[in-house]
C-alpha positions in Angstrom: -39.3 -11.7 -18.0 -38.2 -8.6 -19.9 -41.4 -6.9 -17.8 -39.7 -7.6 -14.2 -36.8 -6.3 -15.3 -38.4 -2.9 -16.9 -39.9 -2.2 -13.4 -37.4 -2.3 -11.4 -36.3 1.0 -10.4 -32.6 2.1 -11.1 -30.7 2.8 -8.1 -29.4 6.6 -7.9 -26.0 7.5 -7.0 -25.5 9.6 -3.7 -22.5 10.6 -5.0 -22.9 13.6 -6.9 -21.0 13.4 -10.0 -18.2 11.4 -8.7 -18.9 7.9 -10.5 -18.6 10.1 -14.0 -15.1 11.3 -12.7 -14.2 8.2 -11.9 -15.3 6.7 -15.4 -13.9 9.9 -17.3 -10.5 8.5 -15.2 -10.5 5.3 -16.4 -10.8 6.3 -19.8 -8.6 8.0 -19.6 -6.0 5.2 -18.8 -7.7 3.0 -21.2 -6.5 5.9 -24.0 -2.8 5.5 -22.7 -2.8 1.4 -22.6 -3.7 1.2 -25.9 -1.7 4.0 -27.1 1.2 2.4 -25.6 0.2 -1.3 -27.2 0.2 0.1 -30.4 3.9 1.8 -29.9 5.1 -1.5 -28.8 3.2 -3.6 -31.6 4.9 -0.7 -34.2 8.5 -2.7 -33.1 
């Protein structure tokens, strides 16, 4: 099973760089949600 799944090829993004931005973005809010969960679990 592991041998059908090693073959098939990984689809490339036609978007040049944008799906990194996006993920760099979303880290980026991920950073401030937890900053501000551990502000509000402070008291």
């Amino acid at each position: 099973m592991s041998e059908i799944a090693s073959n098939q090829p990984k689809p490339k993004s036609p978007r040049n760089g944008t799906d990194r931005i996006a993920f760099a973005e979303v880290e980026r809010w991920m950073a401030l949600i937890r900053e501000i969960c551990l502000e509000q679990a402070k008291g």
